[in-house]
C-alpha positions in Angstrom: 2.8 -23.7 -40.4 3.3 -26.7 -38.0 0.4 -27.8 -35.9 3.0 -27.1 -32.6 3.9 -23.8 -33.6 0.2 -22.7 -34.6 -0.4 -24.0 -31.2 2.2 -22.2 -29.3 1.0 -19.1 -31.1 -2.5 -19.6 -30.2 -1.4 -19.6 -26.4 0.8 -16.9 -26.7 -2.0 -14.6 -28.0 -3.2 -15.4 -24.7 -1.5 -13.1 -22.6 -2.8 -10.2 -21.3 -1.0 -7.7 -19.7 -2.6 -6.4 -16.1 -2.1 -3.5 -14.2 -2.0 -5.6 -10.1 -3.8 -3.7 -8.0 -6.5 -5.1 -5.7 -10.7 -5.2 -6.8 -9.3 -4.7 -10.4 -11.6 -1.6 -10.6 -10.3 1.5 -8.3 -7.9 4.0 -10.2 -6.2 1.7 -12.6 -5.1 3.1 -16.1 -6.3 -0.2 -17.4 -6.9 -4.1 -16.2 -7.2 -6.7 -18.4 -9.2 -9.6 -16.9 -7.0 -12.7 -18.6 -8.9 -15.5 -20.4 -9.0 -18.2 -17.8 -11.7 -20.9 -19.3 -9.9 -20.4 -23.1 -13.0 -18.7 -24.6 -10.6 -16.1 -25.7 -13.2 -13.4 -24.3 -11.6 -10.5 -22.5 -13.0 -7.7 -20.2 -11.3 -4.7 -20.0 -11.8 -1.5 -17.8 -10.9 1.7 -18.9 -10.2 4.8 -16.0 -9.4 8.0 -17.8 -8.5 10.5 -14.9 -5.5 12.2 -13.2 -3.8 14.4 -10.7 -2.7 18.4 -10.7 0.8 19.5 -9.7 2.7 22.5 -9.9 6.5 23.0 -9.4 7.7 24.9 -6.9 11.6 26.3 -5.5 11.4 23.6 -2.7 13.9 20.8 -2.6 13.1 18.1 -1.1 15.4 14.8 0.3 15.7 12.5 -2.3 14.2 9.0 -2.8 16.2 7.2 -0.3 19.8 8.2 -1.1 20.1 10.6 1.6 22.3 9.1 4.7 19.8 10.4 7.9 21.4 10.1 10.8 20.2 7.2 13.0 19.1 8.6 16.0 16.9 6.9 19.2 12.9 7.6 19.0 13.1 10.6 21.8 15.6 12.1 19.2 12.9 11.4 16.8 9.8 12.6 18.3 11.5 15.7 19.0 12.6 16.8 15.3 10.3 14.3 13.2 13.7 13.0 11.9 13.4 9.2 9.8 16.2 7.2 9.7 17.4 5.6 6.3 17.1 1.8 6.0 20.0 0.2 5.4 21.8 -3.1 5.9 25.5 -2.1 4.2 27.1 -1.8 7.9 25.5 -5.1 9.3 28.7 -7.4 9.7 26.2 -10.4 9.7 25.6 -9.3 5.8 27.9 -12.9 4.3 25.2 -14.7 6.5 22.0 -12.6 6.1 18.6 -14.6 4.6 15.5 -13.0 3.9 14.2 -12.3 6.9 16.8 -10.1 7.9 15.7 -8.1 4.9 12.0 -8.0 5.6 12.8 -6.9 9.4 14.7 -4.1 8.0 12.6 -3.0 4.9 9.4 -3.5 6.3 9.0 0.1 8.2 9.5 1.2 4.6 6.8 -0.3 3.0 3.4 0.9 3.3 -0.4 0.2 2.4 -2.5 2.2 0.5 -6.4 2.5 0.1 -8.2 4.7 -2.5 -11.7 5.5 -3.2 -12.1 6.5 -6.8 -14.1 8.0 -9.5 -14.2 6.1 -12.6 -15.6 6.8 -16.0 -16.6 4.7 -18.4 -17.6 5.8 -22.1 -19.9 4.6 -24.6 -20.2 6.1 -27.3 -24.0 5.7 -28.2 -25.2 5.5 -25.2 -22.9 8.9 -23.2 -20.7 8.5 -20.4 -21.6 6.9 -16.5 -19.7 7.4 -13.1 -19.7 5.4 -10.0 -17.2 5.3 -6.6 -15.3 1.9 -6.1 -12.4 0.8 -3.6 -9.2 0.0 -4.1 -5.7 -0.9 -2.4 -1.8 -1.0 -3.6 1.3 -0.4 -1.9 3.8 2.2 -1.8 7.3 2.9 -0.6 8.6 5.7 1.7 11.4 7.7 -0.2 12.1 10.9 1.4 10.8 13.9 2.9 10.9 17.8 3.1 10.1 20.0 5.7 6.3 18.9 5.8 5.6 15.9 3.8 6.7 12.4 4.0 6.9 11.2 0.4 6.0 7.6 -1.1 6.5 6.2 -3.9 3.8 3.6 -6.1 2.2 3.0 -9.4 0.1 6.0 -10.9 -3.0 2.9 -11.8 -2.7 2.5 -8.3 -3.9 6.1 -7.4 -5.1 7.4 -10.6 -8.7 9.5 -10.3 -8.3 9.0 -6.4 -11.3 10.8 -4.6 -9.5 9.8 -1.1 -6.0 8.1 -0.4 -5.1 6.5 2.9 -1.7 5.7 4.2 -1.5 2.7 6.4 1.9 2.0 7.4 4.1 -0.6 9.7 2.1 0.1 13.4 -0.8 -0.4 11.8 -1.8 3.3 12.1 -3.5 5.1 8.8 -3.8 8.3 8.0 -4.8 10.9 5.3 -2.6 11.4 2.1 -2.8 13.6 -1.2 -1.6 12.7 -4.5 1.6 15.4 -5.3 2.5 14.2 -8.8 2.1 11.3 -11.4 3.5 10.2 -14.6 1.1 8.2 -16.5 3.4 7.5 -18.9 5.8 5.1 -16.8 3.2 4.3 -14.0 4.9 6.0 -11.2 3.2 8.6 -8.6 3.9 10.3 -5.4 1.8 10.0 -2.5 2.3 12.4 0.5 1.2 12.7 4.0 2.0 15.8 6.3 4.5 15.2 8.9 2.4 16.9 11.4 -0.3 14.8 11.1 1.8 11.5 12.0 2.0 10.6 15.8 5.3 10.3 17.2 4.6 6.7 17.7 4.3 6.4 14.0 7.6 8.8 13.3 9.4 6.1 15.8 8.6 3.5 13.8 9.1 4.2 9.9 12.0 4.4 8.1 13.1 5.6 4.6 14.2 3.3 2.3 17.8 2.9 0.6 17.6 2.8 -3.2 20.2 0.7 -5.5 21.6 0.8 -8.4 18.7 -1.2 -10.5 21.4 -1.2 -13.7 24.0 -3.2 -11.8 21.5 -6.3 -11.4 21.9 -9.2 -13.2 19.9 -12.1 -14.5 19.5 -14.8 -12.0 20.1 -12.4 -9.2 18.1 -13.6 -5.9 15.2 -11.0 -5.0 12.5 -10.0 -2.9 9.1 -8.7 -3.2 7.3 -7.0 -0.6 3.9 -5.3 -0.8 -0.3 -5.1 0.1 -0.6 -8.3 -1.8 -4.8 -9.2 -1.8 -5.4 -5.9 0.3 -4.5 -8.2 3.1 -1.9 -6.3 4.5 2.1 -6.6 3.7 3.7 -10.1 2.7 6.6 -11.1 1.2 7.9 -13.4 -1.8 11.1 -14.4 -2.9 12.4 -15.3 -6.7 15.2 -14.4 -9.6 15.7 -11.4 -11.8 14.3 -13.4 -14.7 14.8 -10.8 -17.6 15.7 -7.1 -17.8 14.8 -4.3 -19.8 11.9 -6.1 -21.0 9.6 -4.0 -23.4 5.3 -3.8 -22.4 2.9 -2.0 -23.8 1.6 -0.1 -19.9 4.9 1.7 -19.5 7.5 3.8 -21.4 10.3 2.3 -19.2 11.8 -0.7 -20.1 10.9 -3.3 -16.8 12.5 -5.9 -14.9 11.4 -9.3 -15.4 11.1 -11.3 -12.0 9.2 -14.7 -10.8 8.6 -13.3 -7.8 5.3 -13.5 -7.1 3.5 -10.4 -8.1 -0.6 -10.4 -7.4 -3.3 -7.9 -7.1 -2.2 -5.3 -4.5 1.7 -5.3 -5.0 1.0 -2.5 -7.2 3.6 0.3 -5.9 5.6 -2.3 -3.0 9.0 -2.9 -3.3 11.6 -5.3 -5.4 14.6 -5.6 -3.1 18.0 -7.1 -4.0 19.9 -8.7 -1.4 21.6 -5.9 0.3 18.0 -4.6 1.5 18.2 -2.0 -1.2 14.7 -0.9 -3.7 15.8 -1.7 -7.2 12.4 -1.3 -8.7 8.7 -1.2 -7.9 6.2 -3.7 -8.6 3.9 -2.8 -11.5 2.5 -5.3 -13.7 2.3 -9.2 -14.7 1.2 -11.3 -17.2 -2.1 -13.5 -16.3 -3.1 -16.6 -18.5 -4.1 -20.2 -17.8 -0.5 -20.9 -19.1 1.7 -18.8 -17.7 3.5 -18.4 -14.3 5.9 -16.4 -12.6 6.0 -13.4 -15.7 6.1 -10.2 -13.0 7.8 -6.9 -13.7 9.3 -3.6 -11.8 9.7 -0.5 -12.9 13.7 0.1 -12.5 14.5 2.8 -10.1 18.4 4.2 -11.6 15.4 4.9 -15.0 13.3 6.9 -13.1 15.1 9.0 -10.7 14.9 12.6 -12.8 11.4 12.0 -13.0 10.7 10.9 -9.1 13.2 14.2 -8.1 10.4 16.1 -10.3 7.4 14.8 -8.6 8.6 15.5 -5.3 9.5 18.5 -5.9 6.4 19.7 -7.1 3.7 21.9 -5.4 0.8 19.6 -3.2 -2.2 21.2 -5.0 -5.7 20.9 -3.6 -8.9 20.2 -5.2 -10.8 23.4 -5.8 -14.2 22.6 -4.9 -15.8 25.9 -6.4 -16.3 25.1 -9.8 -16.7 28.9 -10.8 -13.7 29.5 -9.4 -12.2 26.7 -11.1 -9.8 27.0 -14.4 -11.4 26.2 -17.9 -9.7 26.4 -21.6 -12.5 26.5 -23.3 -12.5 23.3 -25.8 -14.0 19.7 -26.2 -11.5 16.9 -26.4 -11.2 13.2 -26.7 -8.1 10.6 -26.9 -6.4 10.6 -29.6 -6.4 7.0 -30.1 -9.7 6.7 -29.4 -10.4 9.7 -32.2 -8.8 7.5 -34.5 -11.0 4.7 -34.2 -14.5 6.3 -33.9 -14.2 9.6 -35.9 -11.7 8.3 -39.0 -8.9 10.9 -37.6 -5.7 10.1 -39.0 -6.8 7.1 -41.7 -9.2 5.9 -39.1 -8.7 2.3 -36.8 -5.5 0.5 -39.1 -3.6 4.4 -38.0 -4.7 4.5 -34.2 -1.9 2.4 -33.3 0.2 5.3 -34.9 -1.6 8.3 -33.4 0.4 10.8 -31.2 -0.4 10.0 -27.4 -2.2 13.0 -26.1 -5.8 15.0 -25.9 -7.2 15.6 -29.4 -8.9 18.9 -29.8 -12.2 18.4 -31.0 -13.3 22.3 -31.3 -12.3 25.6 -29.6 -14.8 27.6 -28.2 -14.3 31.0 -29.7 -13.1 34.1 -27.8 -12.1 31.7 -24.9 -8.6 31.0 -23.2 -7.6 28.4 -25.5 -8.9 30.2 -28.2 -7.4 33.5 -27.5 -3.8 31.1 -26.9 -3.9 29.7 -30.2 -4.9 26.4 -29.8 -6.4 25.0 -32.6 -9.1 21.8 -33.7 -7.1 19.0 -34.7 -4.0 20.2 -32.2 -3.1 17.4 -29.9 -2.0 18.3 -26.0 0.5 16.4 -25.0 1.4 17.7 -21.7 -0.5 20.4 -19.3 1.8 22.4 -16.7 4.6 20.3 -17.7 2.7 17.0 -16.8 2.6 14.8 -19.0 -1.2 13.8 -20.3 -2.8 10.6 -22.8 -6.1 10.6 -22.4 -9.1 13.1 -22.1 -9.7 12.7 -18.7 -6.1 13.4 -17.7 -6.5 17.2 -18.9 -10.1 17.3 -17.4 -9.1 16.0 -13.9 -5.7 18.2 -14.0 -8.0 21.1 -14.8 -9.9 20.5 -11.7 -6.6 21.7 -9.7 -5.8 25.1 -11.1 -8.2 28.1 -10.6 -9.2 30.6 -13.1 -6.6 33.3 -13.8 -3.7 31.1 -13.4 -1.1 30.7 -16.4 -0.1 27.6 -17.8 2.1 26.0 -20.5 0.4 23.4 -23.1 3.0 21.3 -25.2 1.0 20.7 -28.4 1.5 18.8 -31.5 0.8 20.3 -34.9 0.0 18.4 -37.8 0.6 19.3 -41.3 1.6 17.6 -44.6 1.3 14.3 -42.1 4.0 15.4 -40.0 3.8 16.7 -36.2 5.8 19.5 -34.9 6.1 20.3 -31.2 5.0 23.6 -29.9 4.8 25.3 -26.2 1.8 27.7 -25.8 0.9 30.1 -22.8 -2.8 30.0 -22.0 -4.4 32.1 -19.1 -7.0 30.0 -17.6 -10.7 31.1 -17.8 -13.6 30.3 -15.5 -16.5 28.8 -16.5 -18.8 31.6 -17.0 -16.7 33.2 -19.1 -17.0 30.5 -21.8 -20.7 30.1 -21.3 -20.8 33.2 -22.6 -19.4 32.7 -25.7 
C-alpha cells in the first residue's frame, strides 16, 4: 500500500458519525465526540430509553399536505384553525431569494428543550442515572382536533422527563412525546391546542412538504433550525449526495453542505419552493472534514409519520403498582453478544438481530404464561418498534397492568430466526414478586 493511500485511510477512519443535538448529553441515541487533537481517542455516550404509544381510530391532518384555508387571525382565534405555508401562488417565485423562504417557513419551525433521564451501564460496576438538559428543533406538520403535531429526531427527545415547545413569538409551552421510531430517528412531539394562546395560534403555520425523491444533486437548499440552543438560524448550501447509507438510521439520507451543528436536530431542509424535503439528523465531525450533513428524506417516511400521529398520547403512569410488567430480565442484543458470548460472542455482534434479548422469564408471570421464552429476542412492543433494553423498559412505563399487548419476537433455531407475534396480558409488579 502507498504511503498516500495508507494516509487517506488513516483519515478516513476518522470520521465519526454524530447525532446534532445541543449539550451532546440530553436524549440522544448516541453522540460520538469526533477526534479533534488526532489522538484517535473517542468518547461515546450511550442513552437507552424510549416513549409509549398506542394506536387509536383517530385521523389526524397529515404532515403538511393538507391545503387549510388561509384565513385572518380573528378567523383563527375563533376556530384554532393554522394556515398551510406555502409559496407555490407567490407570483414573485422567478425572483424569490432566501429570505423570502425564511419569512414564510419560519412560523413552522420551532424550538425544543428536554430534560432527560439517562443511563449509563457498566458492567462491573451496575448501572447510574442523572438529569441533564438538552435542545433540538422540530417542525409543525399537522394537527387533529386537540393536538398540534411536530415533527424532529427521536435522539432529540429520547428518555425525555419534560419537553418544551418554544415556537416563532417567542412563547413556550408544555409538550408530550406521541410516538417515535428509533429506527429512522423520527418522533412526534405534541402540544394541546387549548393550551396555546390565540396570539400564538395567529402566529404559526403548518408547513408544506415536498417531494424529497424529485431533488437532485446540486439543488440549492436551506437549513433552518435551534442551531447552538440559541434560538432559530438559517444556512444555505447544495444537495451534495442522496440516498446516502449511515450507520444511525434505516433510511437512506440526504447529503447536504448545509451547515448542520448541534441543535438542528429535528429543523427543517427546505428546497427552493419553501417546501420540507427532509429533517436534519446527523453529520460527520473530524478535524478533516467539512460540510458532510444529512436529512432524513420526507416522501421515505410518510407511512411511518401518518402512524405516529395517529397514535394514542399516553401518559406516564406514576403508580408503579399500577404499572404493566412482563415478568423477564433483558439486555441488548448486541451488547449480549459481546459480554455474555451469545451468538459466537464479539466477531457475531455486528450480526445479532436488533432487539431486547431475553435473559430469563420469571415463571408463572405474564411473559411466562404468553410463551416467551430465554434466548427469544423482542423486536417490537405494541407495534413500536424497540433495539435496546431500555426501550422496552421505558415503553413499559406507559401501559398499566391488565392491558394486552402484541410482542413481535424472533426465534432462533438451527441458527436461523423466525418471526413470531405473541399476546401477553400485562402483569403488575406484585404479582411477579410473588413468584
Amino acid at each position: 500500500m502507498s504511503k498516500g493511500k495508507s494516509g487517506f485511510l488513516k483519515r478516513t477512519a476518522g470520521l465519526i458519525i454524530s447525532a446534532v443535538l445541543f449539550g451532546g448529553v440530553a436524549g440522544i441515541t448516541f453522540n460520538y465526540v469526533a477526534d479533534t487533537d488526532g489522538s484517535g481517542q473517542y468518547s461515546n455516550l450511550f442513552q437507552e430509553m424510549g416513549r409509549a404509544l398506542e394506536a387509536d381510530d383517530s385521523e389526524n391532518e397529515i404532515i403538511g399536505n393538507n391545503e387549510y384555508d388561509i384565513k385572518s387571525d380573528e378567523d383563527k382565534k375563533d376556530d384554532l384553525s393554522i394556515p398551510t405555508t406555502s409559496l407555490s401562488n407567490n407570483s414573485s417565485y422567478g425572483n424569490m431569494d432566501v429570505s423570502d423562504i425564511v419569512e414564510a417557513v419560519m412560523p413552522s419551525v420551532v424550538s425544543i428543550n428536554v430534560t432527560a433521564v439517562s443511563e449509563y451501564n457498566f458492567w462491573y460496576y451496575g448501572s447510574q442515572e442523572y438529569e441533564s438538559e438538552g435542545s433540538g428543533s422540530g417542525i409543525i406538520i399537522g394537527k387533529n382536533d386537540t393536538e398540534l403535531l411536530i415533527v424532529t429526531n427521536n435522539h432529540v427527545v429520547d428518555g425525555a422527563k419534560t419537553v418544551n415547545v418554544c415556537f416563532v413569538d417567542g412563547k413556550s409551552y408544555d409538550a408530550v412525546v406521541k410516538g417515535t421510531d428509533s429506527d429512522n430517528d423520527v418522533a412526534i412531539v405534541v402540544v394541546r391546542l387549548e393550551d396555546l394562546s390565540k396570539d400564538t395560534l395567529s402566529k404559526i403555520e403548518i408547513a408544506k412538504l415536498g417531494n424529497s425523491d424529485g431533488i437532485s444533486v446540486g439543488e440549492q437548499v436551506v437549513a433552518i433550525g435551534n442551531a447552538l440552543g440559541y434560538g432559530q438560524s438559517v444556512t444555505t448550501g447544495i444537495v451534495s449526495a442522496k440516498d446516502r447509507v449511515i450507520s444511525t438510521n434505516t433510511t437512506p439520507l440526504i447529503q447536504t453542505d448545509a451547515a448542520i451543528n448541534p441543535g438542528n436536530s429535528g429543523g427543517a431542509l427546505l428546497n427552493m419552493k419553501g417546501e420540507v424535503i427532509g429533517i436534519n439528523s446527523s453529520k460527520y465531525m473530524s478535524t478533516e472534514v467539512e460540510g458532510m450533513g444529512y436529512a432524513i428524506p420526507v416522501s421515505k417516511i410518510e407511512s411511518i409519520l401518518d402512524n405516529l400521529m395517529n397514535r394514542k398520547t399516553r401518559e406516564l403512569v406514576e403508580d408503579e403498582g399500577k404499572r404493566g410488567y412482563l415478568g423477564i430480565t433483558c439486555s441488548t442484543a448486541g451488547n449480549a453478544s459481546q459480554y455474555y458470548d451469545i451468538f459466537g460472542g464479539a466477531e457475531e455482534a455486528a450480526d445479532t438481530p436488533a432487539g431486547v434479548y431475553v435473559n430469563e422469564v420469571t415463571k408463572g408471570s405474564p411473559a411466562y404464561k404468553a410463551g416467551l421464552k430465554e434466548g427469544n429476542i423482542i423486536t417490537a412492543f405494541d407495534g413500536q418498534t424497540v433495539s435496546k433494553a431500555n426501550d422496552l423498559t421505558n415503553l413499559l412505563q406507559y401501559y398499566e397492568a391488565g392491558e394486552s399487548v402484541e410482542l413481535n419476537i424472533l426465534v432462533e433455531k438451527n441458527d436461523e430466526y423466525t418471526e413470531r407475534t405473541i399476546k401477553v396480558r400485562l402483569g403488575s409488579r406484585e404479582d411477579i414478586v410473588e413468584h
